[in-house]
KOLTOR-461023 format. One record per residue: residue in three letters; x, y, z of N, C-alpha, C in turn. Coordinates in steps of 0.05 Angstrom, whole numbers, m for minus. Atoms other than C-alpha are relative to their C-alpha. Example, Ala and Ser with C-alpha at 12.3 -4.5 7.8 and 13.67 -1.06 7.14 Angstrom:
residues 2
type;nx;ny;nz;cax;cay;caz;cx;cy;cz
ALA;18;m24;0;246;m90;156;18;24;0
SER;m16;m24;m1;273;m21;143;m15;22;14
***
This chain:
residues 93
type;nx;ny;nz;cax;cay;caz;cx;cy;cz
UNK;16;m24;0;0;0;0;17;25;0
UNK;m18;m19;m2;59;46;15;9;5;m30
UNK;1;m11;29;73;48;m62;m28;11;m20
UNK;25;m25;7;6;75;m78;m14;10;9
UNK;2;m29;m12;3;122;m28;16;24;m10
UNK;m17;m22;10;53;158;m63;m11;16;m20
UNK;13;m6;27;33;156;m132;m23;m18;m15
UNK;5;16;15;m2;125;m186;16;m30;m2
UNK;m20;22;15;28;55;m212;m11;m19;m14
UNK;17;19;16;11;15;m262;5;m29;11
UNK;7;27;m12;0;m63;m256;30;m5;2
UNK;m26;6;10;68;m73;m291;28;8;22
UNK;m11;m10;m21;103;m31;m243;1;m13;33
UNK;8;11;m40;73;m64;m174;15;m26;m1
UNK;m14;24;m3;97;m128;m204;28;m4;7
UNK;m36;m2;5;164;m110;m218;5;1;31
UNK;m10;m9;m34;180;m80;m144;m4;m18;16
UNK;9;25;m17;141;m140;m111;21;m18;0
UNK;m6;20;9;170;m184;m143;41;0;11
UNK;m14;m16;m7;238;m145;m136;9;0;34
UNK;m6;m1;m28;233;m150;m64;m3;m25;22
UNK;m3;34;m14;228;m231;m55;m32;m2;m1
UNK;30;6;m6;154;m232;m56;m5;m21;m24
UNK;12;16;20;122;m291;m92;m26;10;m28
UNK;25;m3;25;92;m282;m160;m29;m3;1
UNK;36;13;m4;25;m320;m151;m12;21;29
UNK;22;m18;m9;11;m278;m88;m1;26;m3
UNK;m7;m37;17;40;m208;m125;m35;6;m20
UNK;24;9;21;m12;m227;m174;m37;3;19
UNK;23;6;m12;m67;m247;m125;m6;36;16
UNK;m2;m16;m11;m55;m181;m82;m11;29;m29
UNK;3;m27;25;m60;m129;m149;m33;m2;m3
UNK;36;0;2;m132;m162;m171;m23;9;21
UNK;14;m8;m21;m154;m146;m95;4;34;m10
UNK;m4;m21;9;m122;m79;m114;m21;16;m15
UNK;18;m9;24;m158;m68;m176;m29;2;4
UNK;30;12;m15;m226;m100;m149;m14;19;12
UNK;m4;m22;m21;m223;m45;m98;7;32;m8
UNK;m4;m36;20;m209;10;m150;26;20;13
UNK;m18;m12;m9;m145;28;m111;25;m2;m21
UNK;m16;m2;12;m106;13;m171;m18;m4;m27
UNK;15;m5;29;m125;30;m242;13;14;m19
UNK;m16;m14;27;m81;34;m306;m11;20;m15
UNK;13;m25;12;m129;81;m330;5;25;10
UNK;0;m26;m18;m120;130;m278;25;5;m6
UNK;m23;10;5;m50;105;m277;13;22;m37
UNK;m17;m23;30;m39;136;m356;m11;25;m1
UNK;10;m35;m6;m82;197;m346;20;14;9
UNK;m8;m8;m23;m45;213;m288;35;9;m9
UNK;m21;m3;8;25;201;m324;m1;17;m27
UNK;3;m10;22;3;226;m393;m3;31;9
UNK;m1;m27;m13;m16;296;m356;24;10;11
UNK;m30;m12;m20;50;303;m311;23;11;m25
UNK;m18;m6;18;97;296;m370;m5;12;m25
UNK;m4;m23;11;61;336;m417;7;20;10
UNK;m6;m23;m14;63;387;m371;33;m3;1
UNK;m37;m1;m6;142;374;m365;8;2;m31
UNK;m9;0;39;138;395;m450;14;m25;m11
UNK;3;28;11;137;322;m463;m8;m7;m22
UNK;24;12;13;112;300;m527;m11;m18;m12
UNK;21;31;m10;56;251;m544;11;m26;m8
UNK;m7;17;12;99;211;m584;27;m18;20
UNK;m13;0;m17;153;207;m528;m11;m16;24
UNK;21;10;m18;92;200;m471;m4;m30;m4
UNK;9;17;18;64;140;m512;24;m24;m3
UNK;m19;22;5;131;98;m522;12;1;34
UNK;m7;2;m22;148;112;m449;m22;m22;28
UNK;23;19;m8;82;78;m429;m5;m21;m6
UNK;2;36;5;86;15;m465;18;m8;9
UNK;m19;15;m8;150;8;m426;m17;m6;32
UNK;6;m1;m26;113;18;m355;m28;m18;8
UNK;23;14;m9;42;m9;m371;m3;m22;m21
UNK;m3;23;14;37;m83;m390;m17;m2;m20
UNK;16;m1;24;m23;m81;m438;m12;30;4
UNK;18;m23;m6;m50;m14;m450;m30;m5;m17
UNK;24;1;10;m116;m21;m467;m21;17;m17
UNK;13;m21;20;m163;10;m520;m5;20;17
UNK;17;m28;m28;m202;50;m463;29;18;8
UNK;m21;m11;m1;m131;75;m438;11;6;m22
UNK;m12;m13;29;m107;89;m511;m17;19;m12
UNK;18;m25;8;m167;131;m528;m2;18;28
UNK;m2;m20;m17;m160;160;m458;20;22;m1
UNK;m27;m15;20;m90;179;m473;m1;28;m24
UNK;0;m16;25;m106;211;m539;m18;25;6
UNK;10;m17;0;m160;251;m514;19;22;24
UNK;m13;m19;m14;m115;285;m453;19;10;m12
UNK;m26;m29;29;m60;303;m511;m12;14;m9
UNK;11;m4;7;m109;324;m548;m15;31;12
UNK;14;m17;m19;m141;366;m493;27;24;6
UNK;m21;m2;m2;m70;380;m479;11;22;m22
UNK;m4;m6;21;m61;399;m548;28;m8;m13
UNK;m29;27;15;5;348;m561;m14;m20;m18
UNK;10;18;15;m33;307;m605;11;m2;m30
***
């Protein structure tokens, strides 16, 4: 919980560090879906949340976008049209 009290993090991310820190896969795994279940973790929020910060740091979308398929393990349509509309909104598109 102490890693997303901080920030955001995607799924990809929780694994890594878990995992990273001797924790067993199968209950890294089991622990995220409670996560998710619970709406305390959400790649959606998760790319909003990053897609906003680093435009704002004159980032752009093309940059954003290849930096996020390194962090979030599947990005999903809903998060890829989310994405596009905060550049967009943004006006990095």
């Amino acid at each position: 919980m102490n890693f997303l009290a901080r920030r955001e993090h995607s799924v990809k991310e929780l694994q890594t560090k878990l995992v990273k820190a001797d924790f067993d896969i199968d209950e890294v795994n089991a622990v995220i879906d409670k996560l998710i279940t619970s709406n305390l973790q959400s790649d959606q929020r998760f790319t909003e949340n990053y897609s906003r910060y680093r435009s704002q740091r004159g980032f752009g979308s093309l940059k954003i976008r290849l930096e996020l398929k390194n962090v979030v393990s599947v990005l999903s349509l809903s998060a890829k049209h989310l994405m596009r509309r905060i550049l967009i909104g943004l006006h990095l598109q």
